[in-house]
C-alpha positions as CSV (number, residue, x, y, z in Angstrom):
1,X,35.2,-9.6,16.3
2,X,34.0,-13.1,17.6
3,X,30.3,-13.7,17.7
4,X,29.8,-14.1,21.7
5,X,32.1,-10.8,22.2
6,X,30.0,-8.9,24.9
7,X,30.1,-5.8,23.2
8,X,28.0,-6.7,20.1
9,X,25.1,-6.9,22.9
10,X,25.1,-3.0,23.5
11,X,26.4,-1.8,20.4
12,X,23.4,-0.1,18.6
13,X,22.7,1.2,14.7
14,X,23.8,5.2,14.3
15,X,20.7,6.3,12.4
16,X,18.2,4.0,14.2
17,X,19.4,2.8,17.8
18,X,18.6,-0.6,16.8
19,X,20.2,-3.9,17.6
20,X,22.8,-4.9,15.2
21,X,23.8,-8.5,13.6
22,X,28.0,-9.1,12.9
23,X,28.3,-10.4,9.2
24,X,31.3,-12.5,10.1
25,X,32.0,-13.6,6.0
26,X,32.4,-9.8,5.3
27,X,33.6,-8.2,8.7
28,X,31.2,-5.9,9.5
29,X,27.8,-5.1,11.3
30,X,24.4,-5.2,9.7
31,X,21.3,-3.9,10.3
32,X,18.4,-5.3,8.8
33,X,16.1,-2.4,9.0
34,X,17.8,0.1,7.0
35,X,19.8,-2.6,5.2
36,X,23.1,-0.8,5.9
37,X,26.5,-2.5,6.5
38,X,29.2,-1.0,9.1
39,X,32.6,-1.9,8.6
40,X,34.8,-3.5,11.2
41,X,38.6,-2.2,11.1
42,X,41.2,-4.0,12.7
43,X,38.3,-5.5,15.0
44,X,37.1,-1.9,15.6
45,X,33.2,-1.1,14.7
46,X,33.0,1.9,12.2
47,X,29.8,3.3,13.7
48,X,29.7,6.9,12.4
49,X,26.7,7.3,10.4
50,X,28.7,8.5,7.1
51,X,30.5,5.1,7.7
52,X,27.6,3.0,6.7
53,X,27.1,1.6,3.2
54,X,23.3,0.6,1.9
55,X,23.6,-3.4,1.5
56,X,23.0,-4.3,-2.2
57,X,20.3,-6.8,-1.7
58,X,20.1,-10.3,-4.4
59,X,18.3,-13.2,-4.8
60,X,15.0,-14.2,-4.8
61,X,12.6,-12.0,-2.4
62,X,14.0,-9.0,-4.9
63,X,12.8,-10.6,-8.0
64,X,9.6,-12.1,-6.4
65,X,8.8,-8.4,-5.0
66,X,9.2,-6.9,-9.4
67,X,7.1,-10.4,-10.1
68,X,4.2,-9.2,-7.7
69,X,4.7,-5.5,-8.4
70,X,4.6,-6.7,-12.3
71,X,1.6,-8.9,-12.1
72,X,-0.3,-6.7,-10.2
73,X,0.4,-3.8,-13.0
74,X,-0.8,-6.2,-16.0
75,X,-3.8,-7.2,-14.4
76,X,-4.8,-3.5,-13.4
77,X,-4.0,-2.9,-17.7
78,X,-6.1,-5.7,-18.8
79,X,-9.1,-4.6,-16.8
80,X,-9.0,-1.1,-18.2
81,X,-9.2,-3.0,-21.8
């Protein structure tokens, strides 16, 4: 599936109805919101919800989200000492 294909324009999320973005690098559909990937299949959208996967989500807004979450737990500790 290309990029400027008209269809990605009305082709909407399952679960939500949302808009979704094509991941070109691993052929399939994305939607941010519920970080879930659709597969496409010999250019075909596999839009049935049991067809989704949850994205596995790396780099740095996941470890600075634990840092946060983690600072915010030490400080709460060393005011109770």
């Amino acid at each position: 599936m290309k990029p400027d294909n008209p269809l990605l324009k009305i082709l909407a999320c399952p679960l939500d109805k949302g808009p979704l973005i094509l991941d070109e690098s691993g052929g399939a559909l994305y939607n941010p919101r519920l970080r879930r990937r659709y597969p496409i299949v010999d250019g075909i959208p596999q839009l049935l919800p049991s067809s989704g996967v949850q994205a596995v989500e790396e780099g740095p807004a996941v470890e600075n989200e634990h840092d946060v979450s983690a600072g915010l737990s030490d400080s709460a500790d060393r005011d109770r000492a």
